[in-house]
N, C-alpha and C positions, 0 to 999 in steps of 0.2 A: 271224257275220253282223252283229249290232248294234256290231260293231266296227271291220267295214269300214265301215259305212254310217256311220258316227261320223266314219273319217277324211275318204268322199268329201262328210258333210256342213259339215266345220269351211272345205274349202279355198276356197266362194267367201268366205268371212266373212277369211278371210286374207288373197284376193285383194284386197277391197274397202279391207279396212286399211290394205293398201300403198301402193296407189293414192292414199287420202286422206292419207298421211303425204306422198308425191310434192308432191302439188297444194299441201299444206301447206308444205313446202320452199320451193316454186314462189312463193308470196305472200309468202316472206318473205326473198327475195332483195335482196339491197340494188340500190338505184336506180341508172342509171348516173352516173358523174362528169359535171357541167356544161362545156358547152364553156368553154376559154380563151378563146373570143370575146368572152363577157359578162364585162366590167370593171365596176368598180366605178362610175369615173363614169358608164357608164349609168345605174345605179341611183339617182343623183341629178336625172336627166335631166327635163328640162321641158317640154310642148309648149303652146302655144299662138298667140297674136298679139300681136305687137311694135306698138308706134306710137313716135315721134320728135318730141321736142319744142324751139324753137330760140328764134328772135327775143322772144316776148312773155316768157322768162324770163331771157334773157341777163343778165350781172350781178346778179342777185338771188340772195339766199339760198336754199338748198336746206335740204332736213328735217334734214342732218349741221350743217346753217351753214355749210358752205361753200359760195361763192361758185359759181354757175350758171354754166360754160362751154363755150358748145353746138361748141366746136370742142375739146375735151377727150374721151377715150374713156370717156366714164362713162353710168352707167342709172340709172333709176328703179324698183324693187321695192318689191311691197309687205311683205315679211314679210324677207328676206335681210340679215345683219347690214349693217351698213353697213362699206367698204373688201373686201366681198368679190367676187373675180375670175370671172369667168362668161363661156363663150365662148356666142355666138348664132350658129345658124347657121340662113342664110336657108332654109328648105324651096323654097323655086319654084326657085330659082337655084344653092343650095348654098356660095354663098357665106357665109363665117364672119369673125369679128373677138372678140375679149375686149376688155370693159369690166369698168370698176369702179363697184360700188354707192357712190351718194351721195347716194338724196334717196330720196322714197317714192310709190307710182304703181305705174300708171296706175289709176285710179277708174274705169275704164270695164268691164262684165260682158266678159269673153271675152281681155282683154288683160290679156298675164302679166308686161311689161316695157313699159319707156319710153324709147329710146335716145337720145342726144344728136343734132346733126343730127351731127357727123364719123366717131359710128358709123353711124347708119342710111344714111351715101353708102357706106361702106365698105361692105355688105352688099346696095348698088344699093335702097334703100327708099323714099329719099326722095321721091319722083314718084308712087308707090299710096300714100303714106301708112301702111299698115299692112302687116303680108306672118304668113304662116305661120313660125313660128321653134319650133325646138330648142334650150332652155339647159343647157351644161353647166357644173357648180358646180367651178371648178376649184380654189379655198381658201374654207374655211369662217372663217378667218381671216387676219387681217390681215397683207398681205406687210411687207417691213421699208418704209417709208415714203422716196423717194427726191425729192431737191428737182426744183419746178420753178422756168423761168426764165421771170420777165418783163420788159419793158423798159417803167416808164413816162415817157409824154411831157408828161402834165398834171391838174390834179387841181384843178376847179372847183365852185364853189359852186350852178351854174345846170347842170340834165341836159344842157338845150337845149346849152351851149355843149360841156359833154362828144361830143354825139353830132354838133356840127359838125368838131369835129377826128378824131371816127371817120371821118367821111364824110371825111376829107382825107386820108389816114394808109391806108388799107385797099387803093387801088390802087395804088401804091408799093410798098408794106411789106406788106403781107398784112391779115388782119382783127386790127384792133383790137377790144379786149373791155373797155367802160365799166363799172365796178365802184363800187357805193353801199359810203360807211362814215360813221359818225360820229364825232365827235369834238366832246366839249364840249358835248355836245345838240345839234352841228349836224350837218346832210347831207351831206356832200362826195362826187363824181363824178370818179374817177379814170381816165384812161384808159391802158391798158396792151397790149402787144403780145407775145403768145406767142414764146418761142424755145426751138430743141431742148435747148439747153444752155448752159450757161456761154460758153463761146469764141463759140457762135453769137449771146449776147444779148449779148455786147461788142462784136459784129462791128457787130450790128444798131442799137447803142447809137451806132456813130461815124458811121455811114451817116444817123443823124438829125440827127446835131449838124451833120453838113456840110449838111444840108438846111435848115439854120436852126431845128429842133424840140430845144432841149435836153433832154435825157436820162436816166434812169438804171437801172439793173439790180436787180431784185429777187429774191432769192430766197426761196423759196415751199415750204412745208412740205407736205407732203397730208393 
């Protein structure tokens, strides 16, 4: 008898064993695999609000020193290496564009970028001034660097007379972009006229000379 009672009493103590070896199993299952949805550049991903900044920095130096070109696809970040590519895409609208970093900004609490104006038309911004935006960081470094072209038409000692031949030059030709350098300790006020490329600023280059604006072609490193 105290040896049947021995078996009927070991088998909830056996039951309860199993059961916690189960449960123990149970918690130490591994997690399931992450969907293929989440990429990587999510994880770089940025939100906040965009502003666009244009006319009052045109032709001035930016935090890299390169020269401020509010019709050029470039931003302003505050911590992002500079030359690195970022797509912005507008939250209200969904519209998207990549720029490139080249100066430092915005200083203001809640905004996380500062778009030139040729990005923020591109992403419909220009008109609210600021908009909800998502950055994606698409190089942390720098692409291989590809020339740009300009065409300048003239390069004065006085702004005043730089920005009278903008004013002359911009509904013709497109916007001209007055650009400060010195030279010798002095000022000089260049003004020049963006093109897609080479054939396009030779094109652009004969179209002035026949206009009576002599000419010439620059090429421009980034």
């Amino acid at each position: 008898m105290m040896k049947s009672g021995s078996l009927h009493a070991g088998k909830p103590v056996w039951l309860l064993t199993a059961l916690l070896a189960t449960a123990f199993c149970i918690r130490r299952a591994a997690p399931p695999a992450l969907s293929p949805a989440i990429s990587s550049a999510a994880e770089h991903a940025l939100t906040g609000f965009a502003s666009w900044y244009g006319d009052d920095f045109q032709g001035k130096p930016t935090s890299s020193r390169e020269i401020y070109d509010m019709y050029a696809m470039t931003a302003a970040h505050k911590s992002l290496p500079f030359e690195t590519r970022v797509r912005v895409v507008n939250l209200d609208n969904a519209k998207s564009t990549v720029v490139r970093i080249n100066d430092r900004g915005p200083f203001i609490e809640g905004r996380i970028i500062d778009l030139s104006l040729a990005a923020a038309r591109a992403i419909d911004m220009v008109g609210m001034g600021t908009a909800p935006v998502r950055l994606e960081i698409l190089s942390d470094s720098p692409a291989p660097a590809e020339p740009e072209y300009r065409v300048q038409v003239g390069s004065f000692l006085r702004e005043e007379s730089a920005r009278e031949l903008e004013t002359r030059l911009k509904n013709e030709f497109g916007p001209a972009s007055p650009e400060t350098f010195t030279l010798e300790g002095r000022s000089f006020y260049r003004v020049r006229l963006r093109a897609a490329d080479r054939n396009a600023a030779t094109l652009l280059s004969r179209r002035l000379a026949e206009a009576g604006f002599p000419a010439f072609v620059v090429e421009k490193r980034r």
